[in-house]
N, C-alpha and C positions, 0 to 999 in steps of 0.2 A: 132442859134437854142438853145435853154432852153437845159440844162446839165438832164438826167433821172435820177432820183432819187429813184425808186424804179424795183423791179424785176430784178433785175440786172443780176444775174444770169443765168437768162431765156432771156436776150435780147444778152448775151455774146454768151450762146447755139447757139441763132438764127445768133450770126454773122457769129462765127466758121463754121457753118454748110452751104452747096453747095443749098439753099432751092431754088435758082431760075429755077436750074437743077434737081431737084429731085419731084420737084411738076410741074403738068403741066394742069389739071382744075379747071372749078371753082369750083369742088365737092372738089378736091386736096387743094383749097387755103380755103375753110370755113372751113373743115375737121381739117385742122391746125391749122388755126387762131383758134377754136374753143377747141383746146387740149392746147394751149401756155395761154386761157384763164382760162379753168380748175387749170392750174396749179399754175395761179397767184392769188395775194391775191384782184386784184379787186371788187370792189361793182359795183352791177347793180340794175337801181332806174329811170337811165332819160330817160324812152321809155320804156324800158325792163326789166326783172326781172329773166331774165338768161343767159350764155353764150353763146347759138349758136344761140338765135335771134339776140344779139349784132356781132356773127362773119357772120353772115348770111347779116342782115344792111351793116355793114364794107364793106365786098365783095361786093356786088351789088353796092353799093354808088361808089367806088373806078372804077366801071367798067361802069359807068354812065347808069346801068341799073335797070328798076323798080322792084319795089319789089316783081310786081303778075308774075315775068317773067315765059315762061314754064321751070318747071323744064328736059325737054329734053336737054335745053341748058346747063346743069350744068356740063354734060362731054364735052361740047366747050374748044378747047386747047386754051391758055390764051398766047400772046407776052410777052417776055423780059421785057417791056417797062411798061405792065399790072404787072408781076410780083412785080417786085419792086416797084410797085404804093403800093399796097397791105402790101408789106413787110413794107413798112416806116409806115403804118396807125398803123398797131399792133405793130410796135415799141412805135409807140406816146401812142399809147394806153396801153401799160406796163409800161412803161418806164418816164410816167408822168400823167398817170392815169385822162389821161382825157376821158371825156362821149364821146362816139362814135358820139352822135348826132353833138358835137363842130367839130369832123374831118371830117363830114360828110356833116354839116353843112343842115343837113334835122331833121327835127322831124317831127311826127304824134301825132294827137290829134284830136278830134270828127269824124274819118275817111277823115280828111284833113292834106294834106300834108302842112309842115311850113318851110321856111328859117329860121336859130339860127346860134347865134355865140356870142360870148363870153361876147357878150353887153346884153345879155337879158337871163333869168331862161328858162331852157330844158320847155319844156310844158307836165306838167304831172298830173295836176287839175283832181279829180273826176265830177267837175264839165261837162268837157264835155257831161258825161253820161248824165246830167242833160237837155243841150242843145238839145242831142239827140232823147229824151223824150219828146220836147215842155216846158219843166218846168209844164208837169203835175201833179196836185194839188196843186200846188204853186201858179199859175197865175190865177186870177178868169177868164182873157181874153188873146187873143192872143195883146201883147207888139205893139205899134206903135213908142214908144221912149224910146230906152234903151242904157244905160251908163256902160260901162266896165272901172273900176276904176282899176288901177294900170295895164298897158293892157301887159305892155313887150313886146311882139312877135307880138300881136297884135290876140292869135288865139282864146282868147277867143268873142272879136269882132266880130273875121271872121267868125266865126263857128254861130254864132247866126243870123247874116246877109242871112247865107246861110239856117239855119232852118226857119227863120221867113223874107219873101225875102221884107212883102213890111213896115219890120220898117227901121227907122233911126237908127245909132247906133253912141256916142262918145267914143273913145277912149281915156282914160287919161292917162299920164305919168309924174315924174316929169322929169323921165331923157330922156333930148332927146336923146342920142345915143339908147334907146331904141323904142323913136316913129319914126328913124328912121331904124330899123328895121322892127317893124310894118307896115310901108310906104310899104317895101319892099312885105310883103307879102300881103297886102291891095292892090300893084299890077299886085300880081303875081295870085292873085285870081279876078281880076277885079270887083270890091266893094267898088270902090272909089265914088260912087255916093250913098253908103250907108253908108258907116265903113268912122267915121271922128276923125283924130289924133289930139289929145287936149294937150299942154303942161300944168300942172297944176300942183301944191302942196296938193292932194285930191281936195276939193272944192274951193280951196281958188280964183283963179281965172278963175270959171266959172260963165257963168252968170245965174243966178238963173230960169234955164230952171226945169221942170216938167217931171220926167222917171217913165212911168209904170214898168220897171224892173231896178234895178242897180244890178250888178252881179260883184264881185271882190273877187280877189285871191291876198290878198295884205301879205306883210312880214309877217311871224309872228312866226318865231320860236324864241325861247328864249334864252337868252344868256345860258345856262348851256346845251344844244341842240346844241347851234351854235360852242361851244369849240370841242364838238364829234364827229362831224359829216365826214362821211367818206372824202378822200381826193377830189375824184369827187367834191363834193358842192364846194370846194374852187375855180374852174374855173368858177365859174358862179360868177355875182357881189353883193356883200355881202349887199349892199342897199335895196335887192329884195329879199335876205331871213332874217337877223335879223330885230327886233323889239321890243327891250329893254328886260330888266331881266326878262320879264312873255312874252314876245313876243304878248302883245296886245298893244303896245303902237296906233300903226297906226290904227288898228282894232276899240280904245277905241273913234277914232279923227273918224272914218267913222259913227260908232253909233249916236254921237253927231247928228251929221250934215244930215245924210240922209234923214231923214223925210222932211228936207223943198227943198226935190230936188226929193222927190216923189209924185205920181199924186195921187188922195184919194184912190184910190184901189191897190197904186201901194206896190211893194215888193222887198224888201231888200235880194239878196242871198251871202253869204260871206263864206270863206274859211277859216279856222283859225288851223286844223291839228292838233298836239297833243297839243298845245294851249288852247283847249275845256276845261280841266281839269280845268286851271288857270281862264278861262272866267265862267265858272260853278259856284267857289268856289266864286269869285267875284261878281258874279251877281246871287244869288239863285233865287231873285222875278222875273227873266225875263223867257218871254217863252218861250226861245230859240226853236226852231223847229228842229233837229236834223236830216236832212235826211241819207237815208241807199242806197246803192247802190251793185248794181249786178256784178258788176266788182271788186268790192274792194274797199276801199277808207273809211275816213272818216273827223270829225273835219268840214262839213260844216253845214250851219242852214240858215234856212229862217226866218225873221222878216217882221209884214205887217206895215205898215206906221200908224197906229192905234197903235200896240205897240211898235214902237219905241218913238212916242210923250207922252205915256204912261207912260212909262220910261226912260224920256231922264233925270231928274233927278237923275236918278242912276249912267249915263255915266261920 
């Protein structure tokens, strides 16, 4: 087991202390988990954006129960056996500050549940809102063949498969230990006859097929980003967040190329984050489309195949 390296104090508390004796629901075990996280210096960012949703996930996940479960169950007394399942999750989770979603090995995104783990980025894309939407105003038609570039988990695929049930979807990756992970959830949602996992280096080895949408959430934070960034990011694989010293390296290679792998109406949506700044400054004449979203989020933009070929000279 990995030595912990932070909260130490707080994980020594938790040894000293009789916790498997003195707690005894599942109110008892979030109520805790949920104060040991107050008290730690944690970041919350891959799923959630505070502590008791994260001690709240932890608990249920640990207890192999859903998340809508009735809260009558939450004064349910908990075994021995349940205890310490719990107790080791908030230790990993202090104590080496990993994202709950990695010990849980669950995330949520477009109201679809995902299998994650340490091979593929938490799924936390504004884009799904987008999915959820239809890609209203963006798509002149509903999509018959759409491409998820840099897919990881596979949930930006899946999530579109399941909003728009009668397109095709490719999924690309270069790393396979992430399309197989994708695999996994491509079977765990049964869309294996839609959602198709592509190994490839961006375009480089597909065949020069035709997508009314291509949709990617590819690297792109910047080296001066990727030095800061809380300890969490460092358990996910760092091929899938950096992207050189402006963090459009990979972004600059999708621009190029996209146009001749969309259909005359088709469109371009890409993720790029606080990146925007750097792609702004860099490209003034482009007309970037800037969408806004109701949940939060930013840094994504839609291009139509009209002005990407417009401007592929800029790229």
């Amino acid at each position: 087991m990995v030595t912990p390296q932070y909260n130490l104090e707080l994980l020594e508390e938790i040894t000293s202390s009789p916790v498997e004796q003195d707690l005894g629901s599942i109110l008892d075990m979030m109520r805790w988990a949920y104060s040991y996280f107050n008290a730690s210096d944690l970041y919350y960012g891959h799923g959630h954006d505070n502590a008791w949703d994260e001690a709240n996930q932890l608990v249920l996940s640990a207890l192999a129960l859903p998340v809508d479960v009735p809260e009558s169950l939450y004064t349910s007394r908990l075994t021995l056996a349940e205890k310490k399942r719990i107790i080791a999750m908030v230790e990993q989770r202090l104590g080496l500050r990993k994202p709950v979603a990695y010990l849980t090995h669950s995330a949520w995104f477009s109201g679809l549940e995902f299998y994650v783990d340490e091979r593929v980025i938490v799924p936390r894309s504004p884009i799904g809102e987008l999915i959820q939407q239809g890609f209203t105003g963006i798509l002149r038609s509903e999509p018959k063949r759409i491409l998820d570039m840099c897919t990881g988990s596979g949930c930006i695929a899946i999530a579109c498969a399941e909003r728009f049930p009668n397109a095709e979807i490719d999924a690309v990756d270069l790393s396979v230990d992430a399309l197989n992970v994708a695999e996994i959830n491509i079977e765990r949602h049964n869309v294996g006859d839609k959602v198709f996992p592509l190994q490839s280096d961006l375009f480089t080895d597909l065949p020069r097929d035709r997508y009314d949408l291509i949709v990617t959430n590819p690297p792109y934070v910047d080296q001066e980003d990727l030095a800061e960034m809380p300890e969490e990011f460092f358990h996910e694989p760092e091929m899938a967040l950096g992207s050189g010293i402006d963090g459009l390296e990979i972004t600059k290679r999708i621009l190029v190329q996209a146009a001749d792998f969309l259909s005359d109406n088709g469109v371009l949506v890409c993720e790029v984050g606080n990146s925007m700044v750097h792609l702004m400054e860099q490209f003034p004449a482009v007309p970037f489309n800037w969408l806004t979203f109701k949940n939060g989020g930013l840094g994504v933009f839609s291009l139509t195949r009209e002005q990407l070929v417009a401007h592929r000279h800029l790229f």
